[in-house]
C-alpha positions as CSV (number, residue, x, y, z in Angstrom):
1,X,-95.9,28.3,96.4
2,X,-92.7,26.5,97.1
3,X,-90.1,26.3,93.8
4,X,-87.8,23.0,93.5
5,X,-84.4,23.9,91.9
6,X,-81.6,21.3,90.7
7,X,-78.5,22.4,89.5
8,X,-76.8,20.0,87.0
9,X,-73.6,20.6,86.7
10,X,-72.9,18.3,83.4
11,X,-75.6,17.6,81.6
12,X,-73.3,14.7,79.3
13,X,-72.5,14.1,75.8
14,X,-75.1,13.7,74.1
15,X,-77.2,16.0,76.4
16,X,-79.9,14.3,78.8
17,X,-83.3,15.3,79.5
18,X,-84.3,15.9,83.0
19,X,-87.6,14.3,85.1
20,X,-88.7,15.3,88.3
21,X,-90.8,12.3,90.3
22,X,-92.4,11.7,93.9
23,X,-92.4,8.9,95.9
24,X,-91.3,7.4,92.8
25,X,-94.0,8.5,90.7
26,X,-94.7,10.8,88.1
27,X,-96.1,14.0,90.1
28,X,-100.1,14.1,91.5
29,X,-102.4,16.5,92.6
30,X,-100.7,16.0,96.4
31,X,-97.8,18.3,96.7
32,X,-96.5,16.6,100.2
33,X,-94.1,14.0,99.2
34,X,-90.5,12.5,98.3
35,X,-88.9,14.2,95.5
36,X,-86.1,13.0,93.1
37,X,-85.0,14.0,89.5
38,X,-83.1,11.8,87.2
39,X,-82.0,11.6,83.7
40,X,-84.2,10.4,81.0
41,X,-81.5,9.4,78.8
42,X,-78.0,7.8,79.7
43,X,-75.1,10.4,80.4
44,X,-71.9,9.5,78.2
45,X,-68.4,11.5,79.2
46,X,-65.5,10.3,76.7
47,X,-62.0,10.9,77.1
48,X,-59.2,10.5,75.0
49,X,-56.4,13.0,75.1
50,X,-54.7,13.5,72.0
51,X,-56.2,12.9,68.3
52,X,-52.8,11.4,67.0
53,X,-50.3,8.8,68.9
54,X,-47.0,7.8,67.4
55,X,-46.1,4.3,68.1
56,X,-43.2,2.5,67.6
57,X,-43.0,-1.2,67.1
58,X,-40.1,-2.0,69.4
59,X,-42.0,0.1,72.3
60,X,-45.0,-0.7,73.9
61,X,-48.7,0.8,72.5
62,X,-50.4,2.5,74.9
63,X,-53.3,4.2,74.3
64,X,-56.4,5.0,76.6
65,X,-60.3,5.3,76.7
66,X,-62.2,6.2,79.0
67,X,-65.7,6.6,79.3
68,X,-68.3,7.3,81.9
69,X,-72.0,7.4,81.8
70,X,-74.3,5.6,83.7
71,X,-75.6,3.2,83.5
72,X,-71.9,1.9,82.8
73,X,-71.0,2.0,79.4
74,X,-70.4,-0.8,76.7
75,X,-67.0,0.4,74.9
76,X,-65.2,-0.7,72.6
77,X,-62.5,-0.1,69.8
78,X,-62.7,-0.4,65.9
79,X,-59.6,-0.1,63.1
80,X,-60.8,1.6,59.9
81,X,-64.7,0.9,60.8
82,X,-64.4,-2.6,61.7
83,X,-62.2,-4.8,63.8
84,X,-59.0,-4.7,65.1
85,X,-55.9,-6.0,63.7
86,X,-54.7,-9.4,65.4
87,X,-51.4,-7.9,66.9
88,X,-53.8,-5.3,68.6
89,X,-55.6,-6.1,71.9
90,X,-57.2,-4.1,74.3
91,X,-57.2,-4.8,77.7
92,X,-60.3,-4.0,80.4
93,X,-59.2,-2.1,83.5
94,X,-61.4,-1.7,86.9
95,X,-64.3,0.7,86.6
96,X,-64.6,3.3,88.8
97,X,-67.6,5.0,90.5
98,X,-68.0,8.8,90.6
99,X,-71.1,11.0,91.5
100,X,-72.9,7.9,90.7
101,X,-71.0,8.2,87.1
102,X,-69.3,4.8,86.4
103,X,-65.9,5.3,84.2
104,X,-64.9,2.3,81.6
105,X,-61.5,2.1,80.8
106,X,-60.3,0.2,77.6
107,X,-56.7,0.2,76.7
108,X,-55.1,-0.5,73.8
109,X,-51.4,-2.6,73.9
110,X,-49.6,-4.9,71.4
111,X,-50.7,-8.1,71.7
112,X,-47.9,-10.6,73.3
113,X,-47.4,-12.6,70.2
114,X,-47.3,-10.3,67.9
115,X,-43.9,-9.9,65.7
116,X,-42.2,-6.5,65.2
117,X,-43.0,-7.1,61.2
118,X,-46.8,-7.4,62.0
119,X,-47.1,-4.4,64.1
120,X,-45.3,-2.3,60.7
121,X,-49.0,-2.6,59.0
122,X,-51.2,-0.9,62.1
123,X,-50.9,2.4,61.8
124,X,-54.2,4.2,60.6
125,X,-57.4,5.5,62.4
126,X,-59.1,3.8,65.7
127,X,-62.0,4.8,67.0
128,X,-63.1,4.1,70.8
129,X,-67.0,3.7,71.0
130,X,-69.4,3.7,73.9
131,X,-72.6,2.6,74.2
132,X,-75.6,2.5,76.8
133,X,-78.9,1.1,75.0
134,X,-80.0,2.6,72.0
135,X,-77.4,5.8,72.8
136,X,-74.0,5.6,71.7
137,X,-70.4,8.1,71.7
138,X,-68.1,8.0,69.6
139,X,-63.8,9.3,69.0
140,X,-61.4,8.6,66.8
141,X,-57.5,8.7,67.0
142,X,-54.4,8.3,64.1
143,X,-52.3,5.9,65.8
144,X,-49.0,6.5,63.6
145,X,-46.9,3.6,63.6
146,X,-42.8,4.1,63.7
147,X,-40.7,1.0,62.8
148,X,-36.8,1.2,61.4
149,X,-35.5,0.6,58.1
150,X,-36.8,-2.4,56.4
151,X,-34.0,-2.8,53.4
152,X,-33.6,-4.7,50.2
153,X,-31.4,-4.9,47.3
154,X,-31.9,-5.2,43.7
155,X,-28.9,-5.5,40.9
156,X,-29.6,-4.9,37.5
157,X,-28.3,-7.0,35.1
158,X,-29.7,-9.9,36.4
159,X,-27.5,-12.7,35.9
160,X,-23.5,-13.0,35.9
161,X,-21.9,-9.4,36.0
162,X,-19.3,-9.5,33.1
163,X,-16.1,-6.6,33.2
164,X,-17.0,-3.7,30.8
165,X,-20.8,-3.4,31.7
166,X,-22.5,-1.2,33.6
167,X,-24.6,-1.9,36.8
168,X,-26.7,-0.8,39.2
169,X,-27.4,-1.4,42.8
170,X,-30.7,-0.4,44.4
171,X,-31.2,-0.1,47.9
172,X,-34.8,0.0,48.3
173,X,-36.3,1.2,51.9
174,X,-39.4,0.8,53.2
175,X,-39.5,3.1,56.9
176,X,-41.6,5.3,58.7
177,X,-40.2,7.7,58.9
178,X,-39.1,8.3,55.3
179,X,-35.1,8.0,56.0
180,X,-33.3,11.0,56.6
181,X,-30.2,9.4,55.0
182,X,-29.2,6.7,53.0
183,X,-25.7,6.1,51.9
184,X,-23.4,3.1,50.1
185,X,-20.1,2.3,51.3
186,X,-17.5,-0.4,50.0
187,X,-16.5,-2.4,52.5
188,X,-14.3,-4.4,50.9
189,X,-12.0,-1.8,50.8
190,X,-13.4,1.5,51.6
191,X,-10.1,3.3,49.9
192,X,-10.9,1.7,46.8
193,X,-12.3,4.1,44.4
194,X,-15.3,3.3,42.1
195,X,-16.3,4.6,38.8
196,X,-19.7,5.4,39.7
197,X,-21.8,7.6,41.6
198,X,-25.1,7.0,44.1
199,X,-28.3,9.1,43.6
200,X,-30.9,8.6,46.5
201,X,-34.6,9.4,47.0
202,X,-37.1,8.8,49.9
203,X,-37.3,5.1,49.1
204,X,-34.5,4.6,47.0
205,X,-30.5,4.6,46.9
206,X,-29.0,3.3,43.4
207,X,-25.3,2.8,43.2
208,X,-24.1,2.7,39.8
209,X,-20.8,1.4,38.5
210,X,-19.5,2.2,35.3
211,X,-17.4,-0.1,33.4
212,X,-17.2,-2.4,36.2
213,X,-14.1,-5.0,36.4
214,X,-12.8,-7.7,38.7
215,X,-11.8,-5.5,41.0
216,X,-15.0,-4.0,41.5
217,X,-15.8,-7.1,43.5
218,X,-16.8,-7.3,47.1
219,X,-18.9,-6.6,49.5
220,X,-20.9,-2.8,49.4
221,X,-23.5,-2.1,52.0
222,X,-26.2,0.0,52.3
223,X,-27.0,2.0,55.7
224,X,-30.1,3.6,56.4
225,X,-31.2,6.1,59.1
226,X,-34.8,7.4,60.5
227,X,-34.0,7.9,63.6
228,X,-36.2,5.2,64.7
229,X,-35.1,2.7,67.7
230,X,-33.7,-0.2,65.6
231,X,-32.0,2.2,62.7
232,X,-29.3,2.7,61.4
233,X,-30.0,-0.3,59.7
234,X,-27.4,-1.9,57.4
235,X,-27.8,-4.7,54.5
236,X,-24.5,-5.9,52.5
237,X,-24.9,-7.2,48.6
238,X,-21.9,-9.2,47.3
239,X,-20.8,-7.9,43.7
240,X,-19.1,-10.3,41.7
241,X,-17.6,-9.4,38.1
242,X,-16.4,-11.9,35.6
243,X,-13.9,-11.1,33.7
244,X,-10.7,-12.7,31.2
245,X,-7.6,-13.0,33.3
246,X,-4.6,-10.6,33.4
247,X,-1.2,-10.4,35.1
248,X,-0.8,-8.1,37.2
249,X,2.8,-9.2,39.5
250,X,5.7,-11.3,38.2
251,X,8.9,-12.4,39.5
252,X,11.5,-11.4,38.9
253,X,10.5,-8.2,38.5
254,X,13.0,-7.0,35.4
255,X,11.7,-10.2,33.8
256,X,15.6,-11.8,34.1
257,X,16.9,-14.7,35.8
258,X,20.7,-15.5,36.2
259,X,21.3,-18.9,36.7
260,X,24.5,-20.9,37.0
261,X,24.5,-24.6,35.3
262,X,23.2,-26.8,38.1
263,X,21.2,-24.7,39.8
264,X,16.9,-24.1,39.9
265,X,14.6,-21.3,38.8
266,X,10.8,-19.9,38.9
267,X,9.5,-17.8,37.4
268,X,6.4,-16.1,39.1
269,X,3.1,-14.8,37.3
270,X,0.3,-13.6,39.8
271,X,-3.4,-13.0,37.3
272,X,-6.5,-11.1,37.9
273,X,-9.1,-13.4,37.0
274,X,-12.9,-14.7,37.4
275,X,-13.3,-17.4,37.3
276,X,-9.5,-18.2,38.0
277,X,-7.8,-20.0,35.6
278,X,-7.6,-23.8,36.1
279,X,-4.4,-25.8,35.7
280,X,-5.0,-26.9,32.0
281,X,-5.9,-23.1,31.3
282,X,-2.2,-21.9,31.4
283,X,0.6,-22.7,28.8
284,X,3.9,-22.6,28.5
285,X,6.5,-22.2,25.4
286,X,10.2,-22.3,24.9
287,X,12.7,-20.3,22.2
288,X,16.1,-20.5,22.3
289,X,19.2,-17.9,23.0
290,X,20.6,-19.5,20.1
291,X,20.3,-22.1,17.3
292,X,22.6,-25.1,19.7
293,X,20.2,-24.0,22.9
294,X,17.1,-26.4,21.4
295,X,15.5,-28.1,24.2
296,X,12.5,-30.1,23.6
297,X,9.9,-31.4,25.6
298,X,11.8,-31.9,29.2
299,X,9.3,-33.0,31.5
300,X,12.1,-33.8,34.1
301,X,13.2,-30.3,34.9
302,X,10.9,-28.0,33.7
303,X,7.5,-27.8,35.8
304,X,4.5,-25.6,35.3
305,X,2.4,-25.3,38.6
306,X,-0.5,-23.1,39.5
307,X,-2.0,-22.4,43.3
308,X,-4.9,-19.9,43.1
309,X,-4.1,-16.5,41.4
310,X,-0.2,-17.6,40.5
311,X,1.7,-19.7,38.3
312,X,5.0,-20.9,39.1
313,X,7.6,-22.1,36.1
314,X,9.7,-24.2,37.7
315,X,13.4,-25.5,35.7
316,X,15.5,-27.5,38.2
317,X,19.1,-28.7,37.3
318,X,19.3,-26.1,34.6
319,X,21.5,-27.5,31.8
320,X,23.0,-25.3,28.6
321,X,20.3,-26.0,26.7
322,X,17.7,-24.7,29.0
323,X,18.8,-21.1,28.5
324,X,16.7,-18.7,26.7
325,X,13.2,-17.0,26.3
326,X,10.2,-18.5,27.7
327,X,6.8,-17.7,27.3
328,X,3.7,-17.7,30.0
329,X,-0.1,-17.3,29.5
330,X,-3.1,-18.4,30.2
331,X,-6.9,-17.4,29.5
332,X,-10.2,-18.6,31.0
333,X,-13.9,-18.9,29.3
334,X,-13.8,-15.0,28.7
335,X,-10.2,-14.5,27.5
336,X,-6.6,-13.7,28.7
337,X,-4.0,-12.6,27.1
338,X,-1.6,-13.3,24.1
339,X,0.7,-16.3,24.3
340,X,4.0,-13.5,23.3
341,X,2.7,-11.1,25.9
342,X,4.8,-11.7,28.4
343,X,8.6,-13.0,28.1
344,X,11.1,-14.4,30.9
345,X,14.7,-14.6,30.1
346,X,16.5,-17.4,31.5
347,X,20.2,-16.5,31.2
348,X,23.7,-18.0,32.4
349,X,25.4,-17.0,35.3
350,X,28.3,-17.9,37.1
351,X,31.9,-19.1,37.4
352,X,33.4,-20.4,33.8
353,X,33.4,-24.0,33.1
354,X,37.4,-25.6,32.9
355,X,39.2,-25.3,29.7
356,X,39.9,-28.8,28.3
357,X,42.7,-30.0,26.1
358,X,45.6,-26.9,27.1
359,X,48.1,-28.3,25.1
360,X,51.4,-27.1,23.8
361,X,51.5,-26.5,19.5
362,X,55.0,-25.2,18.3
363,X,57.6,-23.9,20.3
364,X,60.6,-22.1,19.3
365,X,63.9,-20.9,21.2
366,X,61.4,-17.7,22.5
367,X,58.0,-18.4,22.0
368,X,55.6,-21.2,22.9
369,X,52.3,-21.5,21.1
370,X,49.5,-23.3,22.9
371,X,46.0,-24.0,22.3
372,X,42.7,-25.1,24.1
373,X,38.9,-25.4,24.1
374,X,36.8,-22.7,25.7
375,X,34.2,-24.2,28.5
376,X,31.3,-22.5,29.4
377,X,31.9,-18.6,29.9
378,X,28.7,-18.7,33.2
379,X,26.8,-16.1,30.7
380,X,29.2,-13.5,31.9
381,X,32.4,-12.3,30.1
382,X,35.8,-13.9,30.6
383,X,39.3,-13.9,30.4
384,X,42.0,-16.9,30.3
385,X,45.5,-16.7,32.1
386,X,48.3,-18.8,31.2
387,X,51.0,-19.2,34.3
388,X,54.1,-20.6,33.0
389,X,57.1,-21.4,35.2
390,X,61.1,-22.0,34.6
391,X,61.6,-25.3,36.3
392,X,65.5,-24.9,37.1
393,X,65.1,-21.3,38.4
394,X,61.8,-20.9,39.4
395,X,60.7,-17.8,38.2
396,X,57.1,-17.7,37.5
397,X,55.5,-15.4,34.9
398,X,51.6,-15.0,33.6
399,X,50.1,-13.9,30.5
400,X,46.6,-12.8,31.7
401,X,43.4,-11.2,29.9
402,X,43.7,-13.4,27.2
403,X,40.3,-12.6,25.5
404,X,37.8,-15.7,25.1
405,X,37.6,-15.6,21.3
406,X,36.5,-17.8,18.8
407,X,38.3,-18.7,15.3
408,X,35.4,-19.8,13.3
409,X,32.7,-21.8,14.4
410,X,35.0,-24.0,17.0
411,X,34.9,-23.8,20.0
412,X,39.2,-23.7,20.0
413,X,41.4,-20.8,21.0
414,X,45.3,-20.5,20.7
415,X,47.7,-18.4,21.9
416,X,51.5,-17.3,21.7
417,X,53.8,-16.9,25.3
418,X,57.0,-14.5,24.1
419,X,57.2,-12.5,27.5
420,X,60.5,-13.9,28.6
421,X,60.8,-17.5,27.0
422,X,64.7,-18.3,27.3
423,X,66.3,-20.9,24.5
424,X,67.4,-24.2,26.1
425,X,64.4,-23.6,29.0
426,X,62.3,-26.3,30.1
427,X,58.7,-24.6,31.3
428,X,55.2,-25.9,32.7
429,X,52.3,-24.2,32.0
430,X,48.7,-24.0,33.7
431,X,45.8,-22.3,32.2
432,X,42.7,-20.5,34.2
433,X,39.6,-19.2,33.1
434,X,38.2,-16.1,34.8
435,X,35.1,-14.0,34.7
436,X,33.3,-12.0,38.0
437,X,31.7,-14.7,39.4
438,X,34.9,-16.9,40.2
439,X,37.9,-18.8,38.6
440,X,38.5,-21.8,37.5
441,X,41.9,-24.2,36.7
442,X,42.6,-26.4,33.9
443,X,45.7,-28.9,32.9
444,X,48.8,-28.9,33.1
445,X,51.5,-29.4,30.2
446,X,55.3,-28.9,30.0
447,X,57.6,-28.5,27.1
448,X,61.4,-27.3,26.5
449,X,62.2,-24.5,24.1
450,X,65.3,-25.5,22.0
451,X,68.5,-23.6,21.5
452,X,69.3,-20.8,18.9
């Protein structure tokens, strides 16, 4: 008796059933012969390494199946049970031959046109199938797809933001990953504080800003991070509050402007508005330092001009009767403020005008009386000084800090000289008027005292 042995040393997936033969048919009642055995069914050998693959969508896919069997295997790859997606191709590489075991490799890649925001929808499970007639194998893989950040914003109230309300910013994030951080930043001015605070989630960041006003506005960005190629990812919302306008600068600063008779002035008003006031939107009004200061309607020298955020009152050739209060404000569609809020001075200053009309009254053997009309004291105190001079000897004496006061309601001041008026003297006399900001001369006049 004589005992044929084979030794199979993988019997496949699913298992085969062996068959002996000779000479290539099924054995006969004559032992002598060629003998072969074979495999009734097809032999299937799958390999796929891992059960999960991350991907991400700005690296390449890569993921291989191979399966041998003979004869060689049909294979081929579903998503979810049915076909694949279109930025998903697989790719046939060469076969190879082993023990008379033929190995299919199909690959998995990205296709070539496929865009990074197509590939964010692929992840799920794929399952590599192989098939050889009526038998078939079967694996399946999670192929988790990665991408960065995706980011959007959403502001709530819709609409104009108007100063006073409340509002909130939502960065929404759609990642895979979830985002390990998400955070809001102003970058308009990152010092500035804001009245709010930011509360995040796996999805969300909402910024919210209480009691927002115009300078709330600017540019706030929101950065997220999952560690994925591509991230941190950034997206900037512009926030833009409306709001009545307000001053917020001037100039001069004490609200006061000195100004000699002659001379030009501004005044300066810089506003905090939105929308910013237009031209038309900002007024101006005039009151007087006193009843004889009443200027109306001067179009010639007083000028009202307005370049972005500032206003500039302009009074050129200042006269007398330009000095006093004046009065600036403006407003747009949702307010400003009141038209007495804020007050510029315009005062006087500088050297006295001349005193006209020095002239000599009554004159006695030791005193002269004399008498003029006050100019213009600049808008600062001052004093007069009368020089008077002996003509034959020379001597020359003043009277000085003569104190610019008013009899009445004239404008006329006199005076008496005593300080060493001789009988029988003939004098000439000059009178100045003097404050801190200079001096000034007027006339003239002479006269002789008589005798005793």
């Amino acid at each position: 008796m004589i005992k044929l042995t084979c030794s199979v040393t993988d019997s496949g997936n699913p298992q085969a059933n062996f068959k002996w033969s000779k000479d290539g048919m099924d054995k006969g009642h004559t032992n002598q012969g060629y003998y072969t055995i074979s495999a009734a069914k097809p032999v299937f050998i799958k390999i796929l390494s891992n059960q999960t693959v991350t991907a991400e969508i700005q690296n390449d896919l890569n993921v291989l199946c191979s399966i041998r069997g003979r004869p060689a295997p049909d294979v081929i790859w579903q998503y979810k049970g049915g076909q694949l997606p279109d930025v998903v191709t697989v790719i046939s590489e060469s076969d190879v031959i082993n023990n008379k075991l033929i190995t299919v490799n199909r690959r998995l890649i990205w296709s070539t046109d496929s865009t990074l925001d197509q590939r964010r929808t692929t992840s799920g499970l794929y399952t590599c199938i192989g098939r050889v007639a009526d038998r078939e194998t079967k694996q399946s893989i999670n192929i988790n797809v990665q991408y960065p950040p995706e980011l959007n914003i959403r502001v709530t109230p819709s609409g104009d933001l108007i100063q006073g309300s409340n509002v909130t910013v939502t960065c929404i994030v759609d990642s895979r990953p979830e985002p390990s951080s998400i955070i809001w930043t102003n970058i308009t001015d990152p010092d500035l504080p804001y009245l709010g605070y930011s509360h995040k989630n796996n999805t969300h960041c909402i910024l919210t800003l209480f009691d927002i006003n115009i300078l709330d506005s600017g540019t706030y960005q929101c950065q997220a991070d999952n560690g994925v190629r591509g991230s941190p990812v950034n997206i900037n919302k512009i926030i833009t509050v409306y709001g009545p306008a307000r001053w917020y600068m001037i100039d001069p600063e004490d609200y006061n402007n000195g100004v000699s008779i002659g001379d030009i002035t501004n005044f300066k008003v810089w506003v905090i508005a939105r929308p910013l006031p237009r031209q038309d939107q900002w007024y101006w009004k005039f009151s007087p330092s006193n009843s004889s200061n009443v200027m109306t309607t001067d179009p010639g020298h007083v000028h009202l001009t307005v370049s972005d955020d500032m206003a500039v009152l302009s009074i050129t050739n200042v006269t007398i009767s330009h000095y006093g209060n004046y009065y600036i404000w403006t407003n747009n569609q949702y307010g400003g403020w009141n038209e007495d809020e804020l007050m510029f001075i315009l005062k006087p200053q500088g050297p006295p005008s001349k005193p006209v009309n020095f002239h000599v009254i009554d004159v006695t053997a030791v005193s002269i009386r004399v008498q003029w009309i006050r100019g213009f004291n600049g808008g600062l105190d001052q004093t007069f000084i009368i020089r008077y001079t002996d003509v034959v000897s020379g001597v020359v004496k003043e009277k000085s800090g003569i104190e610019d006061r008013v009899v009445g309601s004239g404008q006329m001041i006199t005076d008496d000289i005593t300080d060493g008026i001789e009988p029988e003297t003939e004098y000439q006399l000059q009178i100045f008027a003097d404050n801190s900001q200079g001096q000034v001369v007027g006339n003239v006049v002479s006269t002789v005292t008589p005798g005793l």
